[in-house]
C-alpha angles and dihedrals in degrees: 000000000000112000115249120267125213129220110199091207121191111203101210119067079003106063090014128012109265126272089014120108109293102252108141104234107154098044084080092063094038088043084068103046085058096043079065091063117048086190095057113105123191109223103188112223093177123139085234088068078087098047102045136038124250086263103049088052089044096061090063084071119087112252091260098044097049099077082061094062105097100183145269149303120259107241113233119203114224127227091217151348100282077059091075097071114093092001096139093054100050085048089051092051098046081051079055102050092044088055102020139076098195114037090172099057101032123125109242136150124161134219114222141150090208120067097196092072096063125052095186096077092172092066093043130094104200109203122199106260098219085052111029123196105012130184083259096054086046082057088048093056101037080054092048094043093046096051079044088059101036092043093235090122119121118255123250123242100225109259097163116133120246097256094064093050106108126224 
């Protein structure tokens, strides 16, 4: 069996362009891109994740997409403003270690309209804001799933904080 792969998925400037009415447009588009990969698992990193419950973020997926849905990130409070960069991702990889045996060698990309918030470049899919999840952002994470199931996928340099490394 091929291992899971998690989608660290954003909802503003990602399902909808940002600052815009929160409809939803775009999930449809990103909801078949992971019903091509049975592996594929949506993490949700929104800022919403702190204003509604699981169930209540769940309900914007489709029925047959929800089950995918495998949570979503803690949210981690920073001291100070240099604690910003690179937040979501902290937050993604604490989410890791808390669901995953293997951090190093787990298969994770995220989906974000603002680069700031991920330091591993390689593993994000940066959508346009005013847009949000494009065709060619569907290509970008089919690419990304299929290296994650081939194995072709570049390995990550550990970047975990000392605080997610595991006795």
């Amino acid at each position: 069996m091929t291992q899971s792969s998690y989608i660290f998925m954003d909802f503003d400037g990602v399902t909808h362009p940002w600052g815009e009415v929160e409809d939803f447009r775009c999930l449809p588009q990103i909801e078949a891109v992971v019903r091509d990969y049975a592996e594929a698992r949506i993490v949700i990193t929104a800022d919403s994740r702190a204003h509604f419950t699981l169930a209540d973020l769940v309900a914007r997926f489709a029925e047959d997409v929800r089950p995918r849905v495998s949570g979503v990130t803690p949210h981690l409070v920073p001291r100070s403003g240099a604690e910003l960069h690179g937040l979501r991702e902290r937050e993604a990889m604490l989410w890791l270690a808390q669901h995953v045996t293997d951090t190093s060698s787990a298969s994770w990309c995220a989906l974000d309209d603002a680069p700031g918030n991920w330091l591993t470049r390689s593993r994000l899919i940066l959508t346009d804001f005013k847009r949000g999840f494009g065709d060619e952002d569907a290509a970008a994470l089919r690419r990304m799933l299929d290296s994650f199931r081939s194995g072709t996928a570049q390995p990550l340099k550990s970047r975990e904080p000392s605080f997610l490394r595991r006795a």
